[in-house]
C-alpha positions in Angstrom: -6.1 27.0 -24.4 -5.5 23.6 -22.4 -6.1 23.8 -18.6 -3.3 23.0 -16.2 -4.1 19.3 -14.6 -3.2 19.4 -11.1 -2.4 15.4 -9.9 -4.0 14.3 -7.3 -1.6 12.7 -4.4 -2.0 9.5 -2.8 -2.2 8.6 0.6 -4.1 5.8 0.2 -3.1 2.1 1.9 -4.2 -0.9 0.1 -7.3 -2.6 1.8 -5.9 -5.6 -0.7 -2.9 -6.7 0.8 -4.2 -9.0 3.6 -2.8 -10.1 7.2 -3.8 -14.3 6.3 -2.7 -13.2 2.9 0.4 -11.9 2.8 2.9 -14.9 3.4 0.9 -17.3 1.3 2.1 -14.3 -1.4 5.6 -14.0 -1.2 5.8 -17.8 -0.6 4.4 -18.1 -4.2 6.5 -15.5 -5.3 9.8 -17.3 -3.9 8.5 -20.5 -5.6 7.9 -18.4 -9.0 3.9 -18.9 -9.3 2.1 -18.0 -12.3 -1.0 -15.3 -12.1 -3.0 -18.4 -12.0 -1.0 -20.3 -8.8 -0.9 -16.7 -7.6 -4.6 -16.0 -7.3 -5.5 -19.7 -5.9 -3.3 -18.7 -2.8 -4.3 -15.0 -2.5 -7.9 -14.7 -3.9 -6.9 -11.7 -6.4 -8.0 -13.0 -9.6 -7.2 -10.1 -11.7 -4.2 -9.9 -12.7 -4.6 -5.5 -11.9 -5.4 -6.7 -8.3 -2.3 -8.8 -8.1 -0.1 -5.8 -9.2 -1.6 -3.5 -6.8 -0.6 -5.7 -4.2 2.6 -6.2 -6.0 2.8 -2.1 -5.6 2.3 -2.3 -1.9 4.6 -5.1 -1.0 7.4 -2.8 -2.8 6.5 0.2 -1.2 7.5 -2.0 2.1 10.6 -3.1 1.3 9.1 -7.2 0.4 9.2 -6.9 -3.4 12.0 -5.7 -5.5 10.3 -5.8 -9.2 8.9 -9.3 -8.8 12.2 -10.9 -6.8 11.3 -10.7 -2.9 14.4 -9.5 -1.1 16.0 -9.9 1.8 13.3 -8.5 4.5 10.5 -10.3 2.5 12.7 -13.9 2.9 13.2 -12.6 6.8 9.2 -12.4 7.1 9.0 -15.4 5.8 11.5 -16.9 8.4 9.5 -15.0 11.2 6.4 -16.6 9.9 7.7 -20.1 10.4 9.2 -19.6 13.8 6.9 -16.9 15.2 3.5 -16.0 12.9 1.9 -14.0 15.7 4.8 -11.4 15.2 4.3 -11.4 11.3 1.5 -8.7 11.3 3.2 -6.5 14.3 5.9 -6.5 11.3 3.9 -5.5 8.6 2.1 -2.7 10.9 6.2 -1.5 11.9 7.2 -1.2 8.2 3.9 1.0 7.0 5.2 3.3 10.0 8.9 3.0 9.2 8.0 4.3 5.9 6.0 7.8 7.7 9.9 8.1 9.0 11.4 8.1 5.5 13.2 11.1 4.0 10.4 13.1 1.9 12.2 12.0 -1.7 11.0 8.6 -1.0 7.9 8.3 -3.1 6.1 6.0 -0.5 6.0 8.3 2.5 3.5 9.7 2.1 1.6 6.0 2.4 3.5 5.4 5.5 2.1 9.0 7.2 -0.9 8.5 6.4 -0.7 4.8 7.9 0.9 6.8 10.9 -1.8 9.2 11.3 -4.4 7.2 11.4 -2.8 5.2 14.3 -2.3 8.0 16.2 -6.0 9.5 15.4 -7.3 5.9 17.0 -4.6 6.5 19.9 -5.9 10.2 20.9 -9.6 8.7 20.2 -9.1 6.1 22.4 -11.0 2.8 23.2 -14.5 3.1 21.6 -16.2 3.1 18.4 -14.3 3.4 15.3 -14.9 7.1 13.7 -13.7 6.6 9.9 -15.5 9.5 8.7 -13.6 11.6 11.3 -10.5 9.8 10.8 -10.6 10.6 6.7 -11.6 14.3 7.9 -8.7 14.8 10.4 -5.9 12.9 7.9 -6.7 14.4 4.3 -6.3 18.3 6.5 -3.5 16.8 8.1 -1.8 15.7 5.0 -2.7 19.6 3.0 -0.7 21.1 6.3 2.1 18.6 6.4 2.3 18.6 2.1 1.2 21.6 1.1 -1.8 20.3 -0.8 -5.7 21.6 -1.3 -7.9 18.8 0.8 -9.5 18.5 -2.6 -6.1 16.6 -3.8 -5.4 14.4 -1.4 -6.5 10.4 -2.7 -7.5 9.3 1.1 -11.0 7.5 2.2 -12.3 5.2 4.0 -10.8 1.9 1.9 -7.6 3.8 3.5 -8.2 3.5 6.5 -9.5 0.1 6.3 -6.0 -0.7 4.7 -5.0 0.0 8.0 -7.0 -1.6 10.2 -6.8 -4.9 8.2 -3.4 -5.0 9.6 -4.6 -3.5 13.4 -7.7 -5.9 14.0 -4.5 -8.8 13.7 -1.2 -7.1 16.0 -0.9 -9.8 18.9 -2.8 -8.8 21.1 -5.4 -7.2 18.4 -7.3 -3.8 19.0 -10.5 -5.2 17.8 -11.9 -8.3 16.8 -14.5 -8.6 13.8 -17.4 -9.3 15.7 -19.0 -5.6 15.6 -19.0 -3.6 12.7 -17.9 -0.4 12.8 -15.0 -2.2 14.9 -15.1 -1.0 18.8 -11.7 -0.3 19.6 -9.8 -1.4 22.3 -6.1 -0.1 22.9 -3.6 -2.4 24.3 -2.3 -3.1 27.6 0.6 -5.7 26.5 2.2 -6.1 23.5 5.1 -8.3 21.8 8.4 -7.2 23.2 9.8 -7.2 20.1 7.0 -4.9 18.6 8.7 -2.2 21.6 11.8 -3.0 20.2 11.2 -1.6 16.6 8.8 1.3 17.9 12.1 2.7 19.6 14.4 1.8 16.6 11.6 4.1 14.7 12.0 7.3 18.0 15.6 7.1 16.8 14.3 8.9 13.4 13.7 12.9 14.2 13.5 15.4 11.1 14.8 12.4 8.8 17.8 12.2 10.3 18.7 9.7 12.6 19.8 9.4 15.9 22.6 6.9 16.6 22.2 3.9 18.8 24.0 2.8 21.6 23.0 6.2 23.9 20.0 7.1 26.3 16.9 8.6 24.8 14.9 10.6 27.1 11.7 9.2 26.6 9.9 12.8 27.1 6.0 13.5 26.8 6.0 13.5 23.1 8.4 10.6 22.7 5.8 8.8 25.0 3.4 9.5 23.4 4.6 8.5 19.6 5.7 5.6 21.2 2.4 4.8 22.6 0.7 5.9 19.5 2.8 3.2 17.3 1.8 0.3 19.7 -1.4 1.2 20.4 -0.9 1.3 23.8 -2.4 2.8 26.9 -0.6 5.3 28.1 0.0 3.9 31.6 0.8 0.4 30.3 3.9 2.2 28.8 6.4 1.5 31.9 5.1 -2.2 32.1 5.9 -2.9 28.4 8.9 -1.6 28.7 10.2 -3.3 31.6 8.8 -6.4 29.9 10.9 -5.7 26.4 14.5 -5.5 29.0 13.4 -8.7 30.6 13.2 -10.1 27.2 16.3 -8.8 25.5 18.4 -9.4 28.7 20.8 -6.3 28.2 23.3 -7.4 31.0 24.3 -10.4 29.0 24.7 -8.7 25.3 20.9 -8.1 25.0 19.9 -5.0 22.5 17.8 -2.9 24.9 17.4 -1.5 28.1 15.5 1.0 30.0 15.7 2.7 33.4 14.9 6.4 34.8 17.7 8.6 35.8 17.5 10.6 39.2 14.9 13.8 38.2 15.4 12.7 34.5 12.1 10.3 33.9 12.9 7.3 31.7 14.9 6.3 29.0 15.3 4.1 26.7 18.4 2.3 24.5 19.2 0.3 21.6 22.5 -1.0 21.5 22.2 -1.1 17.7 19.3 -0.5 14.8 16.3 -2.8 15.4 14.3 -2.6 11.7 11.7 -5.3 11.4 11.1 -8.2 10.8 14.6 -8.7 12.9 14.0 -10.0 16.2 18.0 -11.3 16.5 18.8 -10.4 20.6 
């Protein structure tokens, strides 16, 4: 009699797919580079190494077979005119994908991407716990999925695949120089990362919310919010305000943000704000 074989799932997130990596890539791959041109810029000189990567630049939207589309040539457009924002991108599409309708076949990448930010948020500034963080994330991902622990494809090269990209938002939330990493979660951060963070609240239950109305920013809208930037909690109001100043609302900008008497704050896009688009 042949056994059943129950497949694992995977949550995992590349560790290959590099922040000083990543443009050099899909720049070769706009100029049509061999495996060989291909490895001299990214240092994967396998040619399975360069098709996982390949794999995880699909997932977020950069690759379509081996053409890079639109939002990969737009990445590469940020990265000329403002590379500091290129891995705040990067970190915004692995979380874009967490809000994804469950048919997508890479949301369950983007959670786990998610959930690991928000296990470093709730942690706070401090040591980074990756044993703890695999722990908390493979239950998690049984609840959320219905899956035995046992089945879920999630360990520590995961959560590095995260951090890779965390150790390099502007400002970062760790530097190399200690190892484990000693968090540090952000007081400031690019306006333009707020901007897609809120494009991303406008996503509840896979549907989304239109734009162009008031969000009450409420205790758990804060929080996600926070959790996506990596931000302390009471630098929330600050970056905010700072994200208005930038996109000038009065005078056609995309967001705003004020509190309403008794109401708290809110926040508004005047249309969707998906990354890497930073057009005010």
């Amino acid at each position: 009699m042949t056994g059943v074989v129950i497949q694992r799932r995977a949550f995992h997130v590349r560790p290959d797919l590099k922040p000083l990596t990543v443009v050099p890539i899909l720049q070769a791959l706009v100029d049509g580079a061999d495996s060989s041109q291909l490895a001299d810029v990214s240092g994967l000189r396998t040619s399975k190494s360069q098709d996982e990567v390949k794999a995880e630049l699909r997932k977020l939207g950069l690759l379509d077979g081996i053409t890079v589309t639109d939002r990969g040539l737009a990445l590469l457009k940020l990265a000329q005119r403002r590379n500091h924002l290129v891995c705040e991108a990067i970190h915004a599409l692995y979380i874009k994908l967490s809000a994804e309708t469950s048919d997508n076949p890479h949301v369950r990448t983007g959670w786990a991407y998610a959930q690991v930010c928000s296990s470093i948020w709730l942690s706070g500034s401090g040591v980074l716990d990756t044993r703890g963080i695999v722990g908390r994330v493979s239950a998690a991902a049984g609840e959320r999925f219905g899956l035995s622990p046992d089945l879920v494809t999630f360990g520590p090269k995961s959560v590095s695949g995260v951090t890779n990209w965390l150790g390099h938002l502007e400002p970062p939330i760790y530097t190399n120089s200690s190892s484990p990493p000693i968090i540090s979660l952000r007081h400031v951060c690019p306006p333009e990362a707020v901007w897609w963070a809120v494009d991303m609240l406008h996503y509840e239950g896979g549907i989304r919310i239109p734009s162009g109305v008031r969000l009450p920013l409420n205790t758990d809208r804060a929080d996600t919010l926070c959790s996506y930037l990596l931000l302390h909690g009471e630098s929330l109001g600050r970056a905010l305000d700072q994200a208005k100043r930038r996109s000038d609302y009065g005078n056609n900008g995309i967001f705003d943000t004020g509190t309403a008497g008794g109401q708290g704050r809110w926040v508004l896009l005047s249309r969707p704000m998906e990354p890497p688009d930073t057009e005010i």
